[in-house]
PDB file of N, CA, C, O and CB in Angstrom:
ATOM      1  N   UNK A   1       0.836  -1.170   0.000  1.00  0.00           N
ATOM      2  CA  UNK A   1       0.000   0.000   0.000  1.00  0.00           C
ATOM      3  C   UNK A   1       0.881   1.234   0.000  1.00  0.00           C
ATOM      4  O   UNK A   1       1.559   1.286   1.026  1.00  0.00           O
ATOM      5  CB  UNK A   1      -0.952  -0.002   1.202  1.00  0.00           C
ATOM      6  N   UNK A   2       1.121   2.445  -1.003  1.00  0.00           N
ATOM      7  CA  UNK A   2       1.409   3.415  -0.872  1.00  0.00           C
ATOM      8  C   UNK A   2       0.112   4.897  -0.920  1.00  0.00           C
ATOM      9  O   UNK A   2      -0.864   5.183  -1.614  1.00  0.00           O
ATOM     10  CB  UNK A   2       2.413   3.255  -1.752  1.00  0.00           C
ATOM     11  N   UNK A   3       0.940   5.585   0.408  1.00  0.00           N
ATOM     12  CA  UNK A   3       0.017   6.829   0.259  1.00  0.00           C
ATOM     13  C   UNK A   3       0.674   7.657  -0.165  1.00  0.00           C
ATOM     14  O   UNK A   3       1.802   7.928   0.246  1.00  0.00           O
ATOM     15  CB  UNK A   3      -0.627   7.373   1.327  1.00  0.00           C
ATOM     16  N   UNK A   4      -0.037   8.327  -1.256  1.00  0.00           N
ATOM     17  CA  UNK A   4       0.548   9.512  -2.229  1.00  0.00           C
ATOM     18  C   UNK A   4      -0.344  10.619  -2.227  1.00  0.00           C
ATOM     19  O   UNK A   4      -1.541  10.342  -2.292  1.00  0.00           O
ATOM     20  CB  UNK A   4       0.735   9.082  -3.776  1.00  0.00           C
ATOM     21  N   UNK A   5      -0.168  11.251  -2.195  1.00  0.00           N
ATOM     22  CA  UNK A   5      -1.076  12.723  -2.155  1.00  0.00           C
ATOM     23  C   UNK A   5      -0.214  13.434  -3.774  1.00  0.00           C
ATOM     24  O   UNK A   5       0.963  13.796  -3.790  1.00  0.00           O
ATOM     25  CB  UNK A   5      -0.652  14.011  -0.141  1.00  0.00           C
ATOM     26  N   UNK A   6      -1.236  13.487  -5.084  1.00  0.00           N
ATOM     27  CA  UNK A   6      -0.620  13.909  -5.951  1.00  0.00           C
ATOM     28  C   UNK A   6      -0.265  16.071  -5.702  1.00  0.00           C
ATOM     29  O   UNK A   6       0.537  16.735  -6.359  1.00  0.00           O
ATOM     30  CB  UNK A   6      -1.617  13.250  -7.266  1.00  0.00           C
ATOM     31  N   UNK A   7      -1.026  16.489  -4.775  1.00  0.00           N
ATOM     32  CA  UNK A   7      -0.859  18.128  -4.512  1.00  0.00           C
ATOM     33  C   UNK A   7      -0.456  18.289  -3.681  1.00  0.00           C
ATOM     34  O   UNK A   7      -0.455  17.252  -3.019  1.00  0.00           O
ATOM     35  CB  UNK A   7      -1.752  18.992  -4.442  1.00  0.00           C
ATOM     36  N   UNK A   8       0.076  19.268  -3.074  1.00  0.00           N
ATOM     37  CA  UNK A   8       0.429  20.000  -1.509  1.00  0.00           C
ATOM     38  C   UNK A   8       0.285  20.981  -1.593  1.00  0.00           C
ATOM     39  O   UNK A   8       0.702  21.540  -2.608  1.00  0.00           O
ATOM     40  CB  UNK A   8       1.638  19.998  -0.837  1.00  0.00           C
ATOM     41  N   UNK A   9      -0.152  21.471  -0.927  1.00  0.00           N
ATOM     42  CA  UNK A   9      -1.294  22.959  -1.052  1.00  0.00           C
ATOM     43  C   UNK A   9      -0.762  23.600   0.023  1.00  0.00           C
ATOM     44  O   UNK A   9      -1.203  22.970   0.984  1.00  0.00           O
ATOM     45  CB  UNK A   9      -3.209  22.782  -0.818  1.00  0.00           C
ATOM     46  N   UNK A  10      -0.219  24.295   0.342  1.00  0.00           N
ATOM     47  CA  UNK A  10       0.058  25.182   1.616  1.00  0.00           C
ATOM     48  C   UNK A  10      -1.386  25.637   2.475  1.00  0.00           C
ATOM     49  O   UNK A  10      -2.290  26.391   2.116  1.00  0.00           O
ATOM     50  CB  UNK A  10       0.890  26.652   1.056  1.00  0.00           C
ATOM     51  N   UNK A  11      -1.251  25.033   3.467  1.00  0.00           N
ATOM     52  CA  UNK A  11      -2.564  26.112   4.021  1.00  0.00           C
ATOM     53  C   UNK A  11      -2.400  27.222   4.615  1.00  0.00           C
ATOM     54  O   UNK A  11      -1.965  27.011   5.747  1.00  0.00           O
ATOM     55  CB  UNK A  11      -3.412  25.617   4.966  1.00  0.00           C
ATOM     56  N   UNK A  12      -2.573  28.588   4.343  1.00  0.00           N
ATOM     57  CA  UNK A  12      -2.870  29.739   4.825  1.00  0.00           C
ATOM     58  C   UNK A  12      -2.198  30.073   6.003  1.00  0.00           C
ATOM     59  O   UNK A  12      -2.811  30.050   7.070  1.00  0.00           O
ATOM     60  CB  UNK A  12      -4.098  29.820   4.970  1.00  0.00           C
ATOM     61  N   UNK A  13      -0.666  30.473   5.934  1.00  0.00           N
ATOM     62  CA  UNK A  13       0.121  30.755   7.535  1.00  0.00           C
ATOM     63  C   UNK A  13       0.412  29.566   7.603  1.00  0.00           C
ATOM     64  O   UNK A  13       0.941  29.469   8.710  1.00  0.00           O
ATOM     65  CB  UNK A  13      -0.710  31.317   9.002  1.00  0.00           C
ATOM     66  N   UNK A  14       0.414  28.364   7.032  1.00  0.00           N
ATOM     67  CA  UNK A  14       1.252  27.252   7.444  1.00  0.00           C
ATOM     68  C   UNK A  14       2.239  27.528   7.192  1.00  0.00           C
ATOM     69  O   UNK A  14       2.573  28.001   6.106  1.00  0.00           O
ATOM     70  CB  UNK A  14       1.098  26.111   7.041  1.00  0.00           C
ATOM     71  N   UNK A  15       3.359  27.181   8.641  1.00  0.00           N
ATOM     72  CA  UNK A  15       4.817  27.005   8.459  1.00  0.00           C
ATOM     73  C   UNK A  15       5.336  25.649   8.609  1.00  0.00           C
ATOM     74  O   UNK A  15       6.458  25.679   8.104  1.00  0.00           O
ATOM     75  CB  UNK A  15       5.523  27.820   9.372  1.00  0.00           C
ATOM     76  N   UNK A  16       5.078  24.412   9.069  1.00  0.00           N
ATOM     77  CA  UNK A  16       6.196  23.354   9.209  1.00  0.00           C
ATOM     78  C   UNK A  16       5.480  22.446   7.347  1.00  0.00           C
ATOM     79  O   UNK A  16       4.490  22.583   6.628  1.00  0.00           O
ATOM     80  CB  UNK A  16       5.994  22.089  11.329  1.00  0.00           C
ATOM     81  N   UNK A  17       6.405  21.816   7.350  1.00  0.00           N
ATOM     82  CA  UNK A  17       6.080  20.690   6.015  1.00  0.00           C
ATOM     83  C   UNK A  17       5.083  19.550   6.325  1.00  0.00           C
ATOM     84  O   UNK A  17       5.350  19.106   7.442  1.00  0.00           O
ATOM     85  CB  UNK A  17       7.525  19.833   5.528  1.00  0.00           C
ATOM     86  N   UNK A  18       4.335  19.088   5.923  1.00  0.00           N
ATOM     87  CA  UNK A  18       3.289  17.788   6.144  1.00  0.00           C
ATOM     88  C   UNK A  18       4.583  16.882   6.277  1.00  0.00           C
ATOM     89  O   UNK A  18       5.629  17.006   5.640  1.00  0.00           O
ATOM     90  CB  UNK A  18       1.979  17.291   4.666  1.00  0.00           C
ATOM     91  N   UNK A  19       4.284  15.968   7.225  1.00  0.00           N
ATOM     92  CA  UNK A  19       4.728  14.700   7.612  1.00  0.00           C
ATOM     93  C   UNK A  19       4.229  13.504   6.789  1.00  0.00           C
ATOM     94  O   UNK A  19       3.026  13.294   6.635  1.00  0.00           O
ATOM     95  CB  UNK A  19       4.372  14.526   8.953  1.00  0.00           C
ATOM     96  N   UNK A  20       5.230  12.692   6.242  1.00  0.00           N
ATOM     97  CA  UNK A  20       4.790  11.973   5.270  1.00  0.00           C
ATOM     98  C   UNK A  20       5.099  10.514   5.826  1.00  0.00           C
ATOM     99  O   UNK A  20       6.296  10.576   6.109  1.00  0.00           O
ATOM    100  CB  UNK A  20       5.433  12.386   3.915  1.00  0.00           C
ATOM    101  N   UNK A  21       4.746   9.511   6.064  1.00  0.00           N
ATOM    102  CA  UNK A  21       5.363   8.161   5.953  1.00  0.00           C
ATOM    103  C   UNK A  21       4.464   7.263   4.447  1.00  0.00           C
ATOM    104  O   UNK A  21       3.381   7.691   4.046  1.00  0.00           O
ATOM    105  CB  UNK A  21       5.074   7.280   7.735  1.00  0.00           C
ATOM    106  N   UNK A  22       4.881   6.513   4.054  1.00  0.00           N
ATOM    107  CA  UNK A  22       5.015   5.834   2.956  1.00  0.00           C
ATOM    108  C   UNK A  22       5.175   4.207   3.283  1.00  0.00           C
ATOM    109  O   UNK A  22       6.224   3.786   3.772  1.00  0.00           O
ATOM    110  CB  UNK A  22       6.175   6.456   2.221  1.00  0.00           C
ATOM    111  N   UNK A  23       4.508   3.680   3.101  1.00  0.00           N
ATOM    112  CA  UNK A  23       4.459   1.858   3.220  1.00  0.00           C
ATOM    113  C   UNK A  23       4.577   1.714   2.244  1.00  0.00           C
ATOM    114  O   UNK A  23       4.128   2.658   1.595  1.00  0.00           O
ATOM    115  CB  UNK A  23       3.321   0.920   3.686  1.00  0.00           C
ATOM    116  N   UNK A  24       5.219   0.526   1.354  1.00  0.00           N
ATOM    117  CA  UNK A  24       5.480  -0.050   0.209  1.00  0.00           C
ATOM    118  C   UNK A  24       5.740   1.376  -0.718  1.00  0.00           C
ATOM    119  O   UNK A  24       5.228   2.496  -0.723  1.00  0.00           O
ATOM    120  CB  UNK A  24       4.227  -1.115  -0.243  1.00  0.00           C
ATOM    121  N   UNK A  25       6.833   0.693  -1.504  1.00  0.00           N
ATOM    122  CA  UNK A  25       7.627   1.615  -2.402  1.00  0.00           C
ATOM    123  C   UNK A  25       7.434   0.861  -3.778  1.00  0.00           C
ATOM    124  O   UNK A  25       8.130   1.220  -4.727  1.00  0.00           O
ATOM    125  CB  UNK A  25       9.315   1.809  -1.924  1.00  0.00           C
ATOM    126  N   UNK A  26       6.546  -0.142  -3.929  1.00  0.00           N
ATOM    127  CA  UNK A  26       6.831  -0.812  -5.516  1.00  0.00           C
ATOM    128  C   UNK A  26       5.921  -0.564  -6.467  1.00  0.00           C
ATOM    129  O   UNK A  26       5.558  -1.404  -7.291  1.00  0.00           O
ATOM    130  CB  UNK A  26       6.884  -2.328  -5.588  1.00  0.00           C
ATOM    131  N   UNK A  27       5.417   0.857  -6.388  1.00  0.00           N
ATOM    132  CA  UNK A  27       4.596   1.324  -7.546  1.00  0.00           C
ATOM    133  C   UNK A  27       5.414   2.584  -7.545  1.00  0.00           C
ATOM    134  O   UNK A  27       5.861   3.303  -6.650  1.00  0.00           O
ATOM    135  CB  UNK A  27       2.837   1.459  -7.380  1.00  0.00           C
ATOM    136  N   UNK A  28       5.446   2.599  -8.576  1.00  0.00           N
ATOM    137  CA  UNK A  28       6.504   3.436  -9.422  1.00  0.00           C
ATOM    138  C   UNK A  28       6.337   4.813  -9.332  1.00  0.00           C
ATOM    139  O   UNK A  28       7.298   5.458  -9.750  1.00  0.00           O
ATOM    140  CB  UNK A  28       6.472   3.140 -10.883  1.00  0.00           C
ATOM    141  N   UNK A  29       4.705   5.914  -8.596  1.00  0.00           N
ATOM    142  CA  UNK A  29       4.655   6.761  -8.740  1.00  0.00           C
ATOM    143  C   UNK A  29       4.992   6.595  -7.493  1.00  0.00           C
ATOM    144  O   UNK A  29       4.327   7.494  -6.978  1.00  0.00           O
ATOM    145  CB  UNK A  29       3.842   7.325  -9.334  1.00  0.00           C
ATOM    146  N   UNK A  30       5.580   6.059  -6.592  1.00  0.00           N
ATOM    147  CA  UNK A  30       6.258   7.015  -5.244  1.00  0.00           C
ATOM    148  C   UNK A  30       6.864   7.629  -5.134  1.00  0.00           C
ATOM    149  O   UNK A  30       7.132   8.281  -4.125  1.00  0.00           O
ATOM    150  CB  UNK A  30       6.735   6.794  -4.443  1.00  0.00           C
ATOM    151  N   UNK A  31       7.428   7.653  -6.408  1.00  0.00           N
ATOM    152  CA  UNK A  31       8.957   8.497  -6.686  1.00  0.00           C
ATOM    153  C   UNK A  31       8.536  10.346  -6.505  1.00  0.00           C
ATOM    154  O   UNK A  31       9.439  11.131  -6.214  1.00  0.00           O
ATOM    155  CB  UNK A  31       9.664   8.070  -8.797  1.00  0.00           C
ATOM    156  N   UNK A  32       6.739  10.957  -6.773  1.00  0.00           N
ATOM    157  CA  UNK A  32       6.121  11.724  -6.984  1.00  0.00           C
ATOM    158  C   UNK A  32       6.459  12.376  -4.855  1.00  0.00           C
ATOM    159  O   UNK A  32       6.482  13.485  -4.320  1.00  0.00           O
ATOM    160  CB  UNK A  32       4.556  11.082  -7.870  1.00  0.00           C
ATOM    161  N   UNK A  33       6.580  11.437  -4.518  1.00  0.00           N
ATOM    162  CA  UNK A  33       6.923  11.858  -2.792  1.00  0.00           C
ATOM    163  C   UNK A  33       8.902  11.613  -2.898  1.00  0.00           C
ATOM    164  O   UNK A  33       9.675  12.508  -2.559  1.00  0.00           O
ATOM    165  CB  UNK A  33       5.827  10.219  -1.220  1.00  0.00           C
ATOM    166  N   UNK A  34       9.286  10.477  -3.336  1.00  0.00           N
ATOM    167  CA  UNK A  34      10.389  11.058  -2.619  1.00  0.00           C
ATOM    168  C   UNK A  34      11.252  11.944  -3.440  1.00  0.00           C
ATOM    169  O   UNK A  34      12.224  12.416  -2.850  1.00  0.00           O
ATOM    170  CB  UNK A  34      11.197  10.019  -2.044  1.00  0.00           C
ATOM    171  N   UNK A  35      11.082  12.268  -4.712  1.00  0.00           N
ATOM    172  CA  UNK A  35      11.558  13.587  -5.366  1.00  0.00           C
ATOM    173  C   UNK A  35      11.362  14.652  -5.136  1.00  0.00           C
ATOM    174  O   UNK A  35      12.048  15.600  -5.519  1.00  0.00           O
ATOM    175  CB  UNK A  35      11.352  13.751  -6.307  1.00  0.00           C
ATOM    176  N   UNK A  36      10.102  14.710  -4.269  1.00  0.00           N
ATOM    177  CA  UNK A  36       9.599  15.995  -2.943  1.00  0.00           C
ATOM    178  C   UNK A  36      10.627  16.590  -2.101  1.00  0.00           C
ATOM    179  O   UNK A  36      10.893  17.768  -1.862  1.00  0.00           O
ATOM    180  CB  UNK A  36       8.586  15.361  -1.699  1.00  0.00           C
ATOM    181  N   UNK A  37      11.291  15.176  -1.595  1.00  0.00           N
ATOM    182  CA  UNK A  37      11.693  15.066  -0.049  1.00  0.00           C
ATOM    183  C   UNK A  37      12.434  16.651  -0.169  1.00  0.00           C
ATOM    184  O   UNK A  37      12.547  17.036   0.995  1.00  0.00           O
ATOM    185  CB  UNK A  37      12.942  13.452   0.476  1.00  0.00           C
ATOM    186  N   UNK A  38      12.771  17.309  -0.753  1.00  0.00           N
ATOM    187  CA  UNK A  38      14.145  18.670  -0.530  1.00  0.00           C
ATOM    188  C   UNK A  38      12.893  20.278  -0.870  1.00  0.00           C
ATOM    189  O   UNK A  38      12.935  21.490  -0.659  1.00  0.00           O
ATOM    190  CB  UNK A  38      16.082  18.465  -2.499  1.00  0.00           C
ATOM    191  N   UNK A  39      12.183  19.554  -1.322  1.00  0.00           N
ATOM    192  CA  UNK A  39      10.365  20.650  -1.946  1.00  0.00           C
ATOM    193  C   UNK A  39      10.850  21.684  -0.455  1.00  0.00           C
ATOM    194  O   UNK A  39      11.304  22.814  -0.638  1.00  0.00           O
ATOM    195  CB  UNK A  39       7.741  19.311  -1.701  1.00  0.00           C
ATOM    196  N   UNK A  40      10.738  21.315   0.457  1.00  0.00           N
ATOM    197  CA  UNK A  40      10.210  22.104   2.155  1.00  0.00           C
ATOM    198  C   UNK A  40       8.805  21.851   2.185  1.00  0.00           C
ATOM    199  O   UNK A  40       8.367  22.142   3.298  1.00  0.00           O
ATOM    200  CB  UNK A  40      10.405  24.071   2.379  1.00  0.00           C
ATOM    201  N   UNK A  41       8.047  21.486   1.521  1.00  0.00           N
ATOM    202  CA  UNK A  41       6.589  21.509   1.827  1.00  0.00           C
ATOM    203  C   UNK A  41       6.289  20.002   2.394  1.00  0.00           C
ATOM    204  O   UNK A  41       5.277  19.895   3.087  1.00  0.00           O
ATOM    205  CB  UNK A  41       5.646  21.909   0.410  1.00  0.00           C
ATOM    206  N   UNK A  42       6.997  18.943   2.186  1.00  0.00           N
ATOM    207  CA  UNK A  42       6.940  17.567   2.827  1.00  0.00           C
ATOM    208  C   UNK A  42       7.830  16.909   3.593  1.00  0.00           C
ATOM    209  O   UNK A  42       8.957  16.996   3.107  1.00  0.00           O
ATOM    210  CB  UNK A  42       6.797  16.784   2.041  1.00  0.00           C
ATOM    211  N   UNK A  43       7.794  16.366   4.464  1.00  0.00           N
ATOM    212  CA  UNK A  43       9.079  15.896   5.476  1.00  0.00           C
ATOM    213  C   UNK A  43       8.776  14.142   5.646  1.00  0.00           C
ATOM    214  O   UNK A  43       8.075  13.595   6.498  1.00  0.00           O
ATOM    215  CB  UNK A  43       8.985  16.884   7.356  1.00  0.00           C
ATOM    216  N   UNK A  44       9.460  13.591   4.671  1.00  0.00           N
ATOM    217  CA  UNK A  44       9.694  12.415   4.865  1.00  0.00           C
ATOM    218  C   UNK A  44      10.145  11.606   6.435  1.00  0.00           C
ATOM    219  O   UNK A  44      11.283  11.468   6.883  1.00  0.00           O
ATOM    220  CB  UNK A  44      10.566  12.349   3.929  1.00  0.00           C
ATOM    221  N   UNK A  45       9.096  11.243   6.926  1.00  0.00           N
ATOM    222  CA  UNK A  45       9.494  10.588   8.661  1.00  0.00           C
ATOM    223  C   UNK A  45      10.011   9.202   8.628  1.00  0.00           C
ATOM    224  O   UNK A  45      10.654   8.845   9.616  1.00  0.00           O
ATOM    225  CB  UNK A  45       8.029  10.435   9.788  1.00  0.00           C
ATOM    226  N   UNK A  46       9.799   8.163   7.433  1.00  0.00           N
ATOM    227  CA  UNK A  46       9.807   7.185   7.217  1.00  0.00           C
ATOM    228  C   UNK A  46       9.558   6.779   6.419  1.00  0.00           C
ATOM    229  O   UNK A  46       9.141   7.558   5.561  1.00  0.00           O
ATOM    230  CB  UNK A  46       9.543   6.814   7.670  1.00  0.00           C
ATOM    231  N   UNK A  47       9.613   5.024   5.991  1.00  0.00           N
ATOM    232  CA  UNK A  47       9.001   4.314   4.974  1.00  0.00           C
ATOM    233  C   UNK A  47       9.236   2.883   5.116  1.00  0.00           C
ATOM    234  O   UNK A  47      10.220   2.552   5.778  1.00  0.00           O
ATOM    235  CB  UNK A  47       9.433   4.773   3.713  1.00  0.00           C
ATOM    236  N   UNK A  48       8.462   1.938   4.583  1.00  0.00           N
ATOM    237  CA  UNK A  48       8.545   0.566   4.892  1.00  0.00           C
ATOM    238  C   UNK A  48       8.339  -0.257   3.901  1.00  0.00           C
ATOM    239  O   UNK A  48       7.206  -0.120   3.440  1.00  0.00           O
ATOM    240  CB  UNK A  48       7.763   0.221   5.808  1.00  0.00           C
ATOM    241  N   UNK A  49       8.991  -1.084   3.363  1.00  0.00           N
ATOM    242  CA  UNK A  49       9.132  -1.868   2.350  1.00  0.00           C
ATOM    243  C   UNK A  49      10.214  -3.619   2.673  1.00  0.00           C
ATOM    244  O   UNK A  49      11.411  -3.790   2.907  1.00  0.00           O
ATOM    245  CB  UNK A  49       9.807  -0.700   1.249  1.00  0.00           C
ATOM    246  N   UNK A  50       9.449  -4.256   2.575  1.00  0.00           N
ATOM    247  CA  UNK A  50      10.247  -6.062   2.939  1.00  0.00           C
ATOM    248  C   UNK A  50      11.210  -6.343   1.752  1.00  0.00           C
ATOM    249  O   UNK A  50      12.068  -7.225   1.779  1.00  0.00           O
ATOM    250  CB  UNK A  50       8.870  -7.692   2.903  1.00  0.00           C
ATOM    251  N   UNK A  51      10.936  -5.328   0.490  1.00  0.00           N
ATOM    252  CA  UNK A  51      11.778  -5.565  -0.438  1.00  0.00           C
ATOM    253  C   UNK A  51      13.330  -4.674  -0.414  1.00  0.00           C
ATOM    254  O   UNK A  51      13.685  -3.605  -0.910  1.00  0.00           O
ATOM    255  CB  UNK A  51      10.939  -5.330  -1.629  1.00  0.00           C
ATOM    256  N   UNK A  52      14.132  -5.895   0.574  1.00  0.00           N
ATOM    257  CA  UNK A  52      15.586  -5.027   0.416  1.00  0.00           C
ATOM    258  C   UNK A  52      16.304  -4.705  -0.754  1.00  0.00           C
ATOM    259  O   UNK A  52      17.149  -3.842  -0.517  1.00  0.00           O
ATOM    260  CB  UNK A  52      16.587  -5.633   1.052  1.00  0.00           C
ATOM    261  N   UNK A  53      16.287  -5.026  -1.768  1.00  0.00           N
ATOM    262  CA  UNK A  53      17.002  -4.642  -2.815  1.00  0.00           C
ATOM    263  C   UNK A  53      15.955  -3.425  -3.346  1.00  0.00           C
ATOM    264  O   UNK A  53      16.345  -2.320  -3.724  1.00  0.00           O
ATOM    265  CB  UNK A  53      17.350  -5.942  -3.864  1.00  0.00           C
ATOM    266  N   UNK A  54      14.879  -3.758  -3.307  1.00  0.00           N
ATOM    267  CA  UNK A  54      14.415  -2.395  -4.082  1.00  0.00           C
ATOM    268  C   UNK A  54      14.449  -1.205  -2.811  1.00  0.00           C
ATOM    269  O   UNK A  54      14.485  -0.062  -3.269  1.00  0.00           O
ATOM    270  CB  UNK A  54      12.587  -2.593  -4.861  1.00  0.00           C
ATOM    271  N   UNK A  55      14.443  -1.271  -1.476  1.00  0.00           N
ATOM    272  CA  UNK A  55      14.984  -0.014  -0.962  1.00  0.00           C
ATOM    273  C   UNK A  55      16.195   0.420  -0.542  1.00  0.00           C
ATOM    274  O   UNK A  55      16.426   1.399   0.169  1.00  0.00           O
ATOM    275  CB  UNK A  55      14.458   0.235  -0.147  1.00  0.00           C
ATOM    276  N   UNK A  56      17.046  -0.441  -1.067  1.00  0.00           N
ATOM    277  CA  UNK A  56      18.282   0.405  -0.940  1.00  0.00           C
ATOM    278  C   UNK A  56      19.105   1.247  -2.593  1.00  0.00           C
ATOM    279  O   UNK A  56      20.115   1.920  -2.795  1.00  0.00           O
ATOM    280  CB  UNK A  56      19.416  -0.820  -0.174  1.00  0.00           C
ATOM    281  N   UNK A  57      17.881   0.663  -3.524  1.00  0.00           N
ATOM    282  CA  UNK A  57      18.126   1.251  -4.839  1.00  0.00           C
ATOM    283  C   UNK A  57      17.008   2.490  -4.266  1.00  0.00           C
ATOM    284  O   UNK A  57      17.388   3.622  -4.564  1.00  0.00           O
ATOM    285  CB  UNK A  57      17.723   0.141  -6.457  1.00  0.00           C
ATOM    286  N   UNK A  58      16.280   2.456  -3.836  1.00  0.00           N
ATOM    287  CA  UNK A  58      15.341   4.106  -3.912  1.00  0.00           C
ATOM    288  C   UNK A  58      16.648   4.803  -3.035  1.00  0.00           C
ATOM    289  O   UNK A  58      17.609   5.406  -3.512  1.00  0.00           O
ATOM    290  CB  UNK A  58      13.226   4.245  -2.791  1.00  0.00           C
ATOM    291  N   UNK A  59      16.394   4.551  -1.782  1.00  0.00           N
ATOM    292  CA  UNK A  59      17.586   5.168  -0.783  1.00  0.00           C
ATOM    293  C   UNK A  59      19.275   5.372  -1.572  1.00  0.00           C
ATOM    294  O   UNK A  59      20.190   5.952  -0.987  1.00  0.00           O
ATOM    295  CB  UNK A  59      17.752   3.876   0.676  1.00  0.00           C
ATOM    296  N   UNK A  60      19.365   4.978  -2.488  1.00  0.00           N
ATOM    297  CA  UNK A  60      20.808   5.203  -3.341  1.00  0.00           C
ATOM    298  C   UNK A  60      20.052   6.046  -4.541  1.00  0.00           C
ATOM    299  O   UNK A  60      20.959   6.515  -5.230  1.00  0.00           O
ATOM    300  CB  UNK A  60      21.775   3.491  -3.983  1.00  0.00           C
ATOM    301  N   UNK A  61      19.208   6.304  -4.899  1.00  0.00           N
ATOM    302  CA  UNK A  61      18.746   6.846  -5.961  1.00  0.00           C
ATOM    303  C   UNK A  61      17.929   8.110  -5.690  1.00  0.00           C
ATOM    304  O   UNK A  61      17.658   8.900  -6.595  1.00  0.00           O
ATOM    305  CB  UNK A  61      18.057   5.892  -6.628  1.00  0.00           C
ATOM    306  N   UNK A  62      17.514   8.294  -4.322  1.00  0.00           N
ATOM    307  CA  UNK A  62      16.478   9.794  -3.807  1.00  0.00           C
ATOM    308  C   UNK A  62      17.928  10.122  -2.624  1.00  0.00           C
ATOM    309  O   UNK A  62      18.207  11.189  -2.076  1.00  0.00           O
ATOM    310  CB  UNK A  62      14.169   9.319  -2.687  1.00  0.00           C
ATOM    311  N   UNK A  63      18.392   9.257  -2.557  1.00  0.00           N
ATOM    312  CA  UNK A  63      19.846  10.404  -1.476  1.00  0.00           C
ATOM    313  C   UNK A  63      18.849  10.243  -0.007  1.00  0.00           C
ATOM    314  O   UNK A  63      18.889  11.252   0.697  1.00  0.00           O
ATOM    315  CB  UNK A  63      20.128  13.014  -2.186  1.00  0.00           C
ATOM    316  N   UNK A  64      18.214   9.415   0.377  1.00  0.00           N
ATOM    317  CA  UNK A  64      17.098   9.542   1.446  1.00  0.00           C
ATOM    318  C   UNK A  64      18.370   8.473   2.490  1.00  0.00           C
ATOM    319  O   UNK A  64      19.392   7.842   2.219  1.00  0.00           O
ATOM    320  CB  UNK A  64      15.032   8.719   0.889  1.00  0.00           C
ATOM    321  N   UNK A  65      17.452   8.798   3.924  1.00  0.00           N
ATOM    322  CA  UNK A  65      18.446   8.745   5.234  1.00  0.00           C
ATOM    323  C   UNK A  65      17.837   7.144   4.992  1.00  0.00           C
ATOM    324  O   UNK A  65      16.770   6.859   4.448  1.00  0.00           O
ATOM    325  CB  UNK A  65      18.111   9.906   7.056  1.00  0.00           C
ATOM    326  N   UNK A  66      18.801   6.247   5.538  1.00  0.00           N
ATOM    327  CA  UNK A  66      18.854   4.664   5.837  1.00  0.00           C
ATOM    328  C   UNK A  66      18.030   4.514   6.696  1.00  0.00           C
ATOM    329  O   UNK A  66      17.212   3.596   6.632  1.00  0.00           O
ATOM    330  CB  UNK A  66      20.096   4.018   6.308  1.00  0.00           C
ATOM    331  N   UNK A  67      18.075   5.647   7.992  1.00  0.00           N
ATOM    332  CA  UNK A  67      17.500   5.314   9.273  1.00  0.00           C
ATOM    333  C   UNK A  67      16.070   5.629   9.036  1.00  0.00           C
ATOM    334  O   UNK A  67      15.452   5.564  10.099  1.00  0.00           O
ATOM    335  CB  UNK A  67      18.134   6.102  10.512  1.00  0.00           C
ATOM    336  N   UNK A  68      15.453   5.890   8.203  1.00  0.00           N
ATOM    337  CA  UNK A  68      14.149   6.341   7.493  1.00  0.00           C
ATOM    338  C   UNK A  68      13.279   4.616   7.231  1.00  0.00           C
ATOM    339  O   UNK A  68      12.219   4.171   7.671  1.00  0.00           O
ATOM    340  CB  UNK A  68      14.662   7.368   5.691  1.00  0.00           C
ATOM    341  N   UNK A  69      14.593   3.892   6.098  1.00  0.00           N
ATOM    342  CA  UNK A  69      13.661   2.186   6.788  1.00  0.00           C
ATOM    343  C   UNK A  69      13.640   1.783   7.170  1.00  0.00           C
ATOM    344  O   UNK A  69      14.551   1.557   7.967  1.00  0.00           O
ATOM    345  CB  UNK A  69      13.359   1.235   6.775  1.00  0.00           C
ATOM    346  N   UNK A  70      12.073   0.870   7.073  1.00  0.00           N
ATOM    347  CA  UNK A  70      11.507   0.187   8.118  1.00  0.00           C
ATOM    348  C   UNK A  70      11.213  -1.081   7.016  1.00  0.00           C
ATOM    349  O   UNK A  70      10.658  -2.113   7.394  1.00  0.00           O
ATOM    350  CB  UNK A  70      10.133   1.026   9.008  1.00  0.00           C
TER     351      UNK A  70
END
């Protein structure tokens, strides 16, 4: 299951970034969040995926923190 929110909309005087976590990484538009991750409008807290080879190719390929999987 991935949650993707395709917009981010600032709301009105919002200052911190939406908090994002992400379960499963093997549909291909997740990339739509972690090409975000540097935006300021989203703050990647985490993510979880059983497939080790495909997250240490996202995590080598988005520059994202190790300590982020789960």
């Amino acid at each position: 299951m991935t949650i993707l929110f395709n917009q981010f909309q600032p709301v009105q005087g919002q200052q911190k970034p939406v908090r994002i976590a992400v379960a499963g990484m093997t549909h291909g538009h997740v990339g739509g969040i972690l090409g975000r991750k540097d935006s300021g409008d989203i703050e990647l807290v985490g993510f979880a995926e059983p497939n080790e080879d495909l997250a240490k190719r996202l995590i080598a390929q988005y520059h994202l923190n190790p300590d982020l999987w789960y």
